[in-house]
N, C-alpha and C positions, 0 to 999 in steps of 0.2 A: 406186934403185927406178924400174924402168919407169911408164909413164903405165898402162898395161895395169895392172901389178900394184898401182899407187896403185887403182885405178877398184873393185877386187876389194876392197881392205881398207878402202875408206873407206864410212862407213854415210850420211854425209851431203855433200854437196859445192855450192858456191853459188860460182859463178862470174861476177863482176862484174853481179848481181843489181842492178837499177834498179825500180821499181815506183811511181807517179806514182797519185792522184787529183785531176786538176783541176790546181792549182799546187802542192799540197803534193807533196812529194817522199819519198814514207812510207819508203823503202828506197833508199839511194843508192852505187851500187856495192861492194854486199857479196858479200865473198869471204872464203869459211872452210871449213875442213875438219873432220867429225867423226872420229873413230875407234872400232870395234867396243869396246866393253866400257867404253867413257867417260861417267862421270854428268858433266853441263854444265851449268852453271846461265846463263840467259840472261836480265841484270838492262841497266835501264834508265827513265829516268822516263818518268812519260806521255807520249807522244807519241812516243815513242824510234823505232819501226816495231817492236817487238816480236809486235805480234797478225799484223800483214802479212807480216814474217819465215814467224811458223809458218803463216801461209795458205797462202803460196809455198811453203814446204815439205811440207807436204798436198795440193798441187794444188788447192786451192781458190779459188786467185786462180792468173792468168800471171803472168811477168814481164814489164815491159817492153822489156825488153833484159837481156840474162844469160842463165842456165841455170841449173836446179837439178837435182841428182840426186840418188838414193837408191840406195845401192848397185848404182853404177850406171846404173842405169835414171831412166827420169821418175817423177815421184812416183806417179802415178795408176793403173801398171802395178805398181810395187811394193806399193801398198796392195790391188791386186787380188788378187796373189800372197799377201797376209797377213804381210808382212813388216814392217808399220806398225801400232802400236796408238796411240790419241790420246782423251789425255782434255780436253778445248776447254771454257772455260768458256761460251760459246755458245751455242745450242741446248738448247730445254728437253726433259725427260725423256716419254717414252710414258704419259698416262694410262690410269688405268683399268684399269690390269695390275696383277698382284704383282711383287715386285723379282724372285723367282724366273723366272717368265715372262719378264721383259725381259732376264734375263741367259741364259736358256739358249737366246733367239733370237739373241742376238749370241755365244753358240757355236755355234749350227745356220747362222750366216752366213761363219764364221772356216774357212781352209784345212785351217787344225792347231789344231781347238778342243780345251780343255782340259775335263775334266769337269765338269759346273755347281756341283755339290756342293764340287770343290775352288778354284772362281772363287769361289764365296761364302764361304769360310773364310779367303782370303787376303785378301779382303778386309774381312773385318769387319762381313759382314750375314747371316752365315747366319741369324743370333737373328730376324732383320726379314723373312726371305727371303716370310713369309706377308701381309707387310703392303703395302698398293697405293702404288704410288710418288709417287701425289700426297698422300700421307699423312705422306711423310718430313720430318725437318728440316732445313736445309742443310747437315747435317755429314754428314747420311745419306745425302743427293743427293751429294753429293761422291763418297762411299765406292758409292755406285752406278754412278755415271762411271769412277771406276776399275777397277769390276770390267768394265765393258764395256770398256776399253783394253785389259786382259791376260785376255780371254776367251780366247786361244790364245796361240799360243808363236810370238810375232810376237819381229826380231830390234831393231828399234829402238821406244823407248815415248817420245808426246811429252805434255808435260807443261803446263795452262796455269794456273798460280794453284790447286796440285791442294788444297792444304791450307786453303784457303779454309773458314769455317767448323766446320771441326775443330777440339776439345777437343787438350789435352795430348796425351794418351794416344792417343789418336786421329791427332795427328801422328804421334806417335811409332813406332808399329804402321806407318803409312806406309811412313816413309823406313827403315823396318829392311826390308819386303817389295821397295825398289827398291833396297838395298844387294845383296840377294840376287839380284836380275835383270840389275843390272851386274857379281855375279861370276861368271855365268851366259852372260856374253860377251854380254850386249846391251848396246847404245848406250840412256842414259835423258837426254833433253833435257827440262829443265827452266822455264819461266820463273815470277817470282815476286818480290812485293814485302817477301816477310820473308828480308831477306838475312841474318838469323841461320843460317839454314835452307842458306841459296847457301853461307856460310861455313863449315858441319858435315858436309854432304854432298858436297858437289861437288869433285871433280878438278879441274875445270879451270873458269874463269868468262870468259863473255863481254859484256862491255859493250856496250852500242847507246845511239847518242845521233843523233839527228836522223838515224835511215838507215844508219849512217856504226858500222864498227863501232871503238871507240874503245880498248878492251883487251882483250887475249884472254890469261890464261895461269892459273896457280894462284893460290889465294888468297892465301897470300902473296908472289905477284909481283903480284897489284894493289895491294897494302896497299901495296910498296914503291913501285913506281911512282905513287901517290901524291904522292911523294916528303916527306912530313913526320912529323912525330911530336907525340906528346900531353903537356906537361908542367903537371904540375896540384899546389898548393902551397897552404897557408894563411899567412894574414900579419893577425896582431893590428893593425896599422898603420893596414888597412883602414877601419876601425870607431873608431881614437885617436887624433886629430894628434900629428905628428911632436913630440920635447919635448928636443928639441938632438941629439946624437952618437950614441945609443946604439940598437941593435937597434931597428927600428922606424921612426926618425926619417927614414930616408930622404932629407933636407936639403930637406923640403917640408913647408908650412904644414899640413896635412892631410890627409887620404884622397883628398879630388878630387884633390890633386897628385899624388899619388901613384900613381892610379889612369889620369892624364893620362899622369904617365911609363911606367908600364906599356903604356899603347899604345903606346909607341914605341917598344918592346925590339924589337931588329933582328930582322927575318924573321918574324916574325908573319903567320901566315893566317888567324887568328880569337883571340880572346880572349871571353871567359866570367867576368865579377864576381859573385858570390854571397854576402855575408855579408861571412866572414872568406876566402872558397874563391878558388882564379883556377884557369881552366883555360883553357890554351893551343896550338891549333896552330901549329911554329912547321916552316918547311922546314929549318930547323938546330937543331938544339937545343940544340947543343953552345955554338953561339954564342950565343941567347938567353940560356942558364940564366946563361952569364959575364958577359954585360950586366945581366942582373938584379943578380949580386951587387953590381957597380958600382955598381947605384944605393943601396947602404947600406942595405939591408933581410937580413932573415934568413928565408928562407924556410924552413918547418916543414913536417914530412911530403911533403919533396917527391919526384913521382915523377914519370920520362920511359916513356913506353912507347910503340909502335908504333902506329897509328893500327888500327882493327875494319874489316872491312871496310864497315860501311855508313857509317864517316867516310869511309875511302878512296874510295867510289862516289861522295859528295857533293864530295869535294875535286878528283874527276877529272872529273866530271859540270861542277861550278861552272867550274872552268878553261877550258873547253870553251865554257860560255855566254860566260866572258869573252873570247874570242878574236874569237866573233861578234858580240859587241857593237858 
């Protein structure tokens, strides 16, 4: 693929992106690419550059060095054109209006607005459309934000913490109406702190940690890239010192022994005691679980499974902080 024909099919593009307040370094050579029809969820802990990311990517901030595009173009050209809808949790809402009113001004301002009538049923306030916006609750200010993102038929929709004070049901009506806009060939970027959400929805996940973008691929190439897994087991031993040779005993005076030798099953990246419960990160599991048996115990109900992704986020996130330590 030509650079011409890359420029044509990518909806987002960030090219050694630098962005600096003072000494902090909010954005540190970030380079990524979106593509037409891609839901992306873009997780990281506070302070990651997250909100700076999407500023950069709205023209709302420069860069300090870099470049960002938007289907080609600079951001603030593409947004004029209507090719950009954004829902920022920043910025409070118009008083004094009905929800009606503030949404069918952000279709009388959209290139290619959508009917008001049908922005408020995709979104879930037609029932409220009569009530004034300083009157809503936070799940309904939400759901007002998003109807002004897709007030028209913008090709990319960016997303900031959208589900923030939504019910169940009220997620859920959500991310079914952005299912249907990414198979409707828009690009839906996302960021957000309920990576249940990043792990249900999203194609494809991008990590950010100090700037710096630190994994980018499907959810489960982060889980794997993690690189460990979950094994989790009950042990009566716990709670009844050892009482010679049999199931239990261990070859240790009691539970602290026992719970001693447990920290020290090879590859270990956390350990969890609970009662009679242990649950274990281990980067092998294969090797742990055959060191455990070594130590002379009989583990019950035991299971290995793959780490979720929000272990995976902490265990790639934490590794990260260890590096700069």
């Amino acid at each position: 693929m030509t650079t011409a024909q890359a420029t044509r099919t990518t909806a987002v593009a960030f090219e050694g992106v630098t962005k600096s307040f003072g000494q902090v370094r909010a954005v540190d050579g970030l380079s990524l690419r979106l593509n037409p029809g891609e839901t992306v969820a873009l997780l990281g802990p506070n302070g990651a550059g997250k909100s700076t990311a999407l500023d950069l990517l709205l023209g709302l901030r420069n860069p300090d060095a870099g470049t960002v595009r938007l289907f080609g173009t600079e951001p603030r050209e593409a947004i004029t054109h209507g090719r950009v809808g954004a829902m920022l949790q920043s910025g409070g809402l118009m008083d004094g209006v009905s929800v009606a009113e503030l949404v069918k001004l952000a279709c009388s301002l959209h290139p290619r607005p959508y009917p008001v009538e049908a922005v408020l049923t995709r979104a879930g306030i037609a029932q409220i459309a009569d009530r004034k916006v300083d009157k809503l609750s936070g799940g309904q200010e939400q759901r007002v934000r998003f109807a002004l993102a897709t007030a028209g038929d913008s090709d990319l929709i960016v997303l900031d913490e959208p589900t923030t004070g939504m019910d169940v049901t009220a997620r859920q009506a959500f991310w079914s109406t952005m299912r249907e806009q990414a198979e409707q060939g828009r690009t839906v970027l996302f960021a957000t702190h309920y990576l249940e959400e990043a792990d249900a929805i999203a194609d494809r996940v991008l990590v950010l940690h100090r700037g710096r973008l630190l994994a980018d691929g499907s959810s489960a190439e982060i889980k794997a890239k993690a690189g460990a897994r979950r094994i989790a087991f009950d042990l009566d031993a716990l709670e009844t010192p050892g009482r010679g040779g049999g199931p239990g005993a261990a070859g240790a005076s009691g539970s602290g022994d026992l719970v001693r030798a447990l920290r020290g099953l090879p590859f270990l990246t956390s350990i969890d005691v609970s009662g009679h419960t242990v649950r274990i990160q281990s980067g092998d599991a294969d090797a742990t679980v055959h060191a455990l048996y070594g130590l002379g115990v009989y583990p019950r109900n035991l299971e290995v499974s793959g780490l979720g992704l929000e272990q995976a986020f902490v265990a790639i996130t934490s590794a990260e902080e260890a590096k700069s330590a």
